[in-house]
N, C-alpha and C positions, 0 to 999 in steps of 0.2 A: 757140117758140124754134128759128133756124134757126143751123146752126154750118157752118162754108165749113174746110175745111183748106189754107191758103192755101202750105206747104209747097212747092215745086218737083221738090221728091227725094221717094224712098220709104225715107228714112232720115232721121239727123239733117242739116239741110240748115238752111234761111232757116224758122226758126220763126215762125208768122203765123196767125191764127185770125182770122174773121172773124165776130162774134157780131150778128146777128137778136134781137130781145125785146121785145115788146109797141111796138111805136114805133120804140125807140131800136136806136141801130149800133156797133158798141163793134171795134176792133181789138187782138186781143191781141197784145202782141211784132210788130217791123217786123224781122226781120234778114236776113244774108246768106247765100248758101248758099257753105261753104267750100272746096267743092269745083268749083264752076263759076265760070264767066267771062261779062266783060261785063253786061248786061241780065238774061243765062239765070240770075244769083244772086239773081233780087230774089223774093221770095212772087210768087204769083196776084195782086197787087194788081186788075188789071184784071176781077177778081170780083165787085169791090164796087161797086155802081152809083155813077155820080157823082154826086158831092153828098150821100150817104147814108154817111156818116161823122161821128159826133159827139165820138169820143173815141178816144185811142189808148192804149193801159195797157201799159207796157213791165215783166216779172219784173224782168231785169235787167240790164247793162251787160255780155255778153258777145255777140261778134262777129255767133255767129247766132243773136240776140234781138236787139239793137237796132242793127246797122250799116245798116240800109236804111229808120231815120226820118226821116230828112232825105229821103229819095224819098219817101216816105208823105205825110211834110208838104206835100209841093211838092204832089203830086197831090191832098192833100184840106185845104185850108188851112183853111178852118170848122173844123178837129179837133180838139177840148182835147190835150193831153199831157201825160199824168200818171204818175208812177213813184215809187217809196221817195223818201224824202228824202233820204236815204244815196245812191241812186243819183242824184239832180239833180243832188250836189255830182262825180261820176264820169263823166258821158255826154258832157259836150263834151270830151273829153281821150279817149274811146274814139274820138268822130264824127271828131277832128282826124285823129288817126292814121290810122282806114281813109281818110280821103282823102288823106293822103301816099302810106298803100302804094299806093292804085291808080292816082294818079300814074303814080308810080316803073312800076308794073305795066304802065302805058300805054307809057312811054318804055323801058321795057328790053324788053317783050316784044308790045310793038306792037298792045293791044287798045284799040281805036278807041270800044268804048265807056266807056271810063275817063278821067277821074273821072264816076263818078255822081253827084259832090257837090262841091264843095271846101269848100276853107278857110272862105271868105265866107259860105258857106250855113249850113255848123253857128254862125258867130257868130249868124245871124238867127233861128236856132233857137232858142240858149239861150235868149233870154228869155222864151221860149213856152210851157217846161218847170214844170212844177205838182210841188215834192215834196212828199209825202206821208208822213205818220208811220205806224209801223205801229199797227195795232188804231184807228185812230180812220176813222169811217167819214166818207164824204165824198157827200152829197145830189149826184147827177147833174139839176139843174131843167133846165141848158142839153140836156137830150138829151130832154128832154119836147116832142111835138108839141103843138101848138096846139091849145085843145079838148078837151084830156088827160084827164080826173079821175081816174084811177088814180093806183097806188100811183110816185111818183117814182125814178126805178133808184139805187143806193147802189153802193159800193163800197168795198173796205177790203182792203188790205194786210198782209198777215200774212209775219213774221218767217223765210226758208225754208234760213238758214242756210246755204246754198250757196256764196256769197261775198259779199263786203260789199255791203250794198244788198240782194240778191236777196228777191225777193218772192213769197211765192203770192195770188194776186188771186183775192177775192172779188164777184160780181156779184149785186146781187138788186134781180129787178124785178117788175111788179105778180104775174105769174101763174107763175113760176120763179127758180130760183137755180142760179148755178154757181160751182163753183170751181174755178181752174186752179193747180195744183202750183207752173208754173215748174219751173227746175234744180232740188232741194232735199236738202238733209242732212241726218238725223235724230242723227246720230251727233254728239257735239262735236267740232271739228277743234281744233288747239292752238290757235289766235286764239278764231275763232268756236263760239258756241253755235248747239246741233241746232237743228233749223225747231221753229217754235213753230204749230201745227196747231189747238191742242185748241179744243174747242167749235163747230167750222167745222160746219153743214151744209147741205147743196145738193144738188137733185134730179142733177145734172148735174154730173159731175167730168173734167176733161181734164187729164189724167198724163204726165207725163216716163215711158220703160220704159226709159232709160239703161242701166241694168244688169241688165236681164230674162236676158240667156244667161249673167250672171256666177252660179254656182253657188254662193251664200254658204255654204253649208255647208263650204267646200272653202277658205274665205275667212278668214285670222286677224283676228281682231275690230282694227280701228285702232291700239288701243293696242302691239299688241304688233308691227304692223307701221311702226311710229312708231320701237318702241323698235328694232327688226333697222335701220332705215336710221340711226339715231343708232349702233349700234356698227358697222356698215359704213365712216359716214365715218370715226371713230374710226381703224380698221384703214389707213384709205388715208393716215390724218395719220401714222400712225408709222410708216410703212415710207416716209415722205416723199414719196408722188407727188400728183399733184394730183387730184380730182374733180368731173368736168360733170353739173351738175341739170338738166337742159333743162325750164322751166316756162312756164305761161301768163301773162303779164304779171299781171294782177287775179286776186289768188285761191290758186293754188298758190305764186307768188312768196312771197309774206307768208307765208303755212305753213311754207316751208321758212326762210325766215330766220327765227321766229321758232322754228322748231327747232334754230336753232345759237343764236341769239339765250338761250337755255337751255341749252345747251350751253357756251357762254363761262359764265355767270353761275355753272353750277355747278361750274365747273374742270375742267371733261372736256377742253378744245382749249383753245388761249388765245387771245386776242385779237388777232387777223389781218385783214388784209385782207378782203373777201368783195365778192367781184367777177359785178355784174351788167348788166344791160341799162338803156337809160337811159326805156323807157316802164316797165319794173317800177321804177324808181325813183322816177319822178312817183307812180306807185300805193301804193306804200310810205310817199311821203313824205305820203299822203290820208290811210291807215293811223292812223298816228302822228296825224293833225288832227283826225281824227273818233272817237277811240279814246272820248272821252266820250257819245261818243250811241251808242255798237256796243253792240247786247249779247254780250258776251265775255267770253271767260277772260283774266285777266293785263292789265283796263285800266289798268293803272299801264307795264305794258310798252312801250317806243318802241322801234321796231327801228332808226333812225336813231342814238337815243343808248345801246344797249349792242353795236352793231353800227359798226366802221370802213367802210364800202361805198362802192365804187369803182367808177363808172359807163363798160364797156370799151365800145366799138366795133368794127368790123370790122376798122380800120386799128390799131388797140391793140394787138387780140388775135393780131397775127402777128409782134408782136416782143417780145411779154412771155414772161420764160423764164419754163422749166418745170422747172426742175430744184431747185427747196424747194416745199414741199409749199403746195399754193394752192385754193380753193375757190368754182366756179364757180357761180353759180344764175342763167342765161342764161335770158332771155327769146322763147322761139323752141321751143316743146314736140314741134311738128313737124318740126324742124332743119331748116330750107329753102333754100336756096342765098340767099347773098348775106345770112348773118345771122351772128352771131358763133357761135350755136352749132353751126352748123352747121362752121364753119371750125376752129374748136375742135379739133372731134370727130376733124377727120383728124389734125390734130395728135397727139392724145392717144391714138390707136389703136395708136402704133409704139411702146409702151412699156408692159407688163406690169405697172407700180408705178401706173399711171392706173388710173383705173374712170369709168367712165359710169353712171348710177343713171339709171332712170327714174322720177316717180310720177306720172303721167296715162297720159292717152291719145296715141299715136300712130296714125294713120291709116294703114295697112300699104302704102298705096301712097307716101306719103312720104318721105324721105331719115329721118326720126327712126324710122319703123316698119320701114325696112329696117333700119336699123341695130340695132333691138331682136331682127332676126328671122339676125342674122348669129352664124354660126356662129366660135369661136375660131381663127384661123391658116387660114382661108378666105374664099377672094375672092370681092366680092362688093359688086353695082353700090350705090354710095352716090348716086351725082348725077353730072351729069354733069364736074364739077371732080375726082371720083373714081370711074371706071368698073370699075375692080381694087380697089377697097381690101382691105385685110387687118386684122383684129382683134388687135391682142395685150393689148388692154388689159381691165381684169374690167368684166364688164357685166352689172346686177342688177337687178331689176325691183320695186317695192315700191307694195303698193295701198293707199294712201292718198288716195283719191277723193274728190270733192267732193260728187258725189253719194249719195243714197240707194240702200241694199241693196234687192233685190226683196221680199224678206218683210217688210221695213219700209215701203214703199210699200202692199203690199199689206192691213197692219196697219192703215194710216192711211185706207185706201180704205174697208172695213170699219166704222171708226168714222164718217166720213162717213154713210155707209150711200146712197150714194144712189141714183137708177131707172137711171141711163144711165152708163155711163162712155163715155169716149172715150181711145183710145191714140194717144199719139203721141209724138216726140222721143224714136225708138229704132231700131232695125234692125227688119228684119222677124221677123228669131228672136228676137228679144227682146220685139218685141209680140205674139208665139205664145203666149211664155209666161202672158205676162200673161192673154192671153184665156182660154186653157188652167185656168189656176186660178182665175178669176174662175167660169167655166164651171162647176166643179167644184162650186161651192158653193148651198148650199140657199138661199140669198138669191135672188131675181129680178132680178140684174142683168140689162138689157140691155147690152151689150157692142160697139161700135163700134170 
């Protein structure tokens, strides 16, 4: 078994593995890298010889895991594509978008290799798209050479809890096995149930280290940082100011609404407005479609019907007052010029009775992680729309992650047991970590 880290960055970047195994060619994840431009975002594709491309297995429908399969396809069209089935119903509604944004990206800020896809392409995709159930394995014949008699490569999807769809992909062929993590959540978030793991094993494990430099020890268990940002909003509804969630379209969006979504029902707030972005609202309204096939907490739950939601735009959000208390869950986590949260934010800064909450990731180089990293009643460069900004509004931070804790990764690595692991989809201090206690232990891992 030969494995390619098709990666572009030495961080989390265009997630991409190129898997080698008796015969057959498997690609895990196609995505983009979110921090580059043009061409320079797409994986190493040009590692994988032509034509030696049988199958392409996508975790799951976030940006950098699957915005760069429609480039994949074009370059290896013999490719199966296969993903959750959960995620088949999600992928052409991710693939539309990133071709509008880089559109829009070509025309506002003039990168000549944009689009790398349009519209037209992801339609010729969908119907190419194979979902897949979790735990039911699926005979790979078509990636069998000619002349073959070994053992047929398999594959099967397991449950990773991460966001709706997300998948840990199992591979096993005549003389190895692997399993690849994907994103994954051990912990249950308020929708979704933890990744379902158990009984996996495989010579060969490839790990998300997401949160290898977070110190969980330092870290309150979910519940009780669930419950801090429920009575925060609380606190902003009765002093009447308004409060910005800045979230990920898929995945954080739906967490947090279905934490107010619980919070109406049980008469903590009352039933208001809740004003979001209109790609978390196509998500949302997936949510609520698929709620009978998710395994989750509260399937009975629709956030459409105990939730009033109001889909703002850029041109909304600069003449909607602010002065009765209103709550944002804006689609835009990295608040980047030209989005509503972003326009928001300046808004809601010059007023004291606002609050900004975060609960993901911001990217420190960003307008949403400078703003995480701004000081109360100091200036301080937001974007270029505001090069002075000033803070007066409360700004709170709350880890409610999608991913898995390190010691729960590493717990799950363990039970695997397996010769090789491989790190990746993390920083470099975070895949220290990992190696560092991996290292430590009487087991003979090898360590990649």
């Amino acid at each position: 078994m030969r494995i390619h880290n098709l990666n572009p960055g030495d961080e989390i970047g265009a997630s991409g593995w190129y898997v080698e195994a008796d015969g057959s060619h498997f690609l895990l994840d196609a995505g983009l890298h979110p921090k580059l431009e043009g061409r320079a975002c797409l994986p190493h594709f040009g590692l994988i010889p032509a034509g030696q491309l049988d199958a392409i297995l996508i975790s799951h429908c976030h940006y950098d895991h699957v915005a760069g399969l429609p480039v994949a396809v074009k370059q290896f069209p013999r490719a199966r594509v296969m993903m959750s089935e959960l995620s088949s119903h999600l992928v052409e509604r991710v693939l539309h978008n990133s071709a509008n944004v880089m559109k829009r990206q070509r025309d506002e800020m003039g990168i000549l290799d944009y689009p790398l896809y349009d519209n037209q392409q992801v339609e010729e995709l969908a119907p190419l798209i194979e979902g897949i159930r979790y735990r039911e394995p699926k005979l790979c014949d078509f990636a069998v050479a000619e002349g073959h008699s070994g053992r047929v490569p398999q594959i099967e999807f397991y449950d990773a809890g991460h966001t709706l769809g997300a998948a840990g992909i199992s591979l096993r062929c005549q003389s190895h096995s692997l399993f690849y993590t994907g994103d994954c959540s051990f912990q249950d978030q308020i929708i979704l149930k933890g990744a379902d793991f158990s009984s996996i094993k495989a010579d060969v494990v490839i790990m998300e280290t997401t949160r290898g430099s977070y110190d969980d020890t330092k870290t309150a268990l979910r519940s009780r940082e669930v419950r801090r940002l429920r009575e925060a909003i609380l606190e902003v509804q009765n002093r009447r100011g308004c409060v910005l969630i800045p979230s990920f379209a898929l995945g954080r969006t739906q967490e947090i609404l279905a934490l107010l979504a619980e919070m109406v029902l049980d008469g903590v707030i009352p039933r208001q407005p809740i004003y979001i972005g209109g790609l978390g609202k196509i998500f949302t309204d997936l949510y609520d479609n698929l709620a009978r096939k998710t395994t989750r907490n509260h399937p009975n739950l629709l956030l459409n019907r105990e939730l009033n939601l109001v889909v703002q735009n850029v041109d909304k959000v600069r003449d909607t007052p602010l002065k009765s208390p209103k709550i944002f869950v804006m689609t835009a986590g990295m608040m980047n010029e030209n989005t509503v949260a972003h326009d928001l934010a300046i808004r809601l800064c010059a007023d004291p009775k606002h609050a900004i909450f975060f609960v993901g990731y911001a990217d420190p180089s960003t307008p949403g992680g400078k703003m995480r990293e701004s000081e109360m009643g100091q200036p301080f460069y937001f974007s270029t729309k505001a090069v002075d900004l000033v803070r007066h509004c409360e700004l709170r931070q709350f880890d409610v992650t999608g991913h898995a804790n390190r010691d729960e990764l590493v717990r799950c690595v363990n039970e695997i047991r397996p010769r090789h692991i491989i790190l990746g989809h993390g920083d470099p201090s975070s895949r220290q970590w990992f190696y560092d206690q991996f290292m430590s232990m009487d087991h003979p891992y090898r360590i990649h």
